[in-house]
N, C-alpha and C positions, 0 to 999 in steps of 0.2 A: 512497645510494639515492634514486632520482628521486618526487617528488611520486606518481604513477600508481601507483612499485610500492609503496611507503607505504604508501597507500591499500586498495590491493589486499591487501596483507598483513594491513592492521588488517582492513580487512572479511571475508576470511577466518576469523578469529579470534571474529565473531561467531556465537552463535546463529542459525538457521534467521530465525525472526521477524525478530530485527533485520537482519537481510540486508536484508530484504523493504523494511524500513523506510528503509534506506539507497538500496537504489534508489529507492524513490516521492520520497524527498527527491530526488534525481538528476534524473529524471523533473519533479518541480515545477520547481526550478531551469532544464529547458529549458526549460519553457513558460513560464518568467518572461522569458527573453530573446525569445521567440519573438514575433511581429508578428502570428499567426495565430489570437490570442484572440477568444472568443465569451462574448457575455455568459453563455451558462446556464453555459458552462463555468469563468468566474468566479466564479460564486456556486455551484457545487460546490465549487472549489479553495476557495474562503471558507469552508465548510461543514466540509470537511477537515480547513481548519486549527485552526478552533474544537474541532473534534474528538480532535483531537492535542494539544493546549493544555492538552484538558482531561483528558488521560489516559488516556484510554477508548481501548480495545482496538482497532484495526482491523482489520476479518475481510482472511484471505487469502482468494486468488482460491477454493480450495477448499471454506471456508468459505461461502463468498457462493452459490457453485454449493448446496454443503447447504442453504441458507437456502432458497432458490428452491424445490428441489425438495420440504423440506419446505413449506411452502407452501400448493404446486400439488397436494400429496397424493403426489408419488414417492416418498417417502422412506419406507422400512417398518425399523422398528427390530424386529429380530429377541432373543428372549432364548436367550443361547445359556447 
């Protein structure tokens, strides 16, 4: 089995979340080889990483959209 399908296979094998987690690892990892760095976006990835270090949860993209629109006031919790 080649390194890719491996991979592919272990990360299958994860939960939803940690998927998530595997890409954004992925995702850093380009921007680490990349030439196309900006400072703010350094001191996000810095912010990140302290944040992943320390354990704590990081919202999914669905999650971040909930957050916002609670917020903003969109968000109506209904009792059902």
């Amino acid at each position: 089995m080649s390194a890719e399908q491996e991979l592919l296979s272990n990360w299958r094998s994860l939960p939803p979340d940690k998927q998530e987690e595997v890409l954004d690892f992925v995702e850093f990892l380009r921007w680490k080889t990349s030439t196309n760095k900006t400072p703010l976006g350094e001191g996000l990835r810095q912010i990140r990483s302290k944040i992943i270090a320390s354990g704590e949860h990081l919202l999914s993209r669905d999650e971040i959209e909930k957050e916002i629109a609670s917020r903003r006031g969109g968000l109506q919790e209904t009792d059902a």
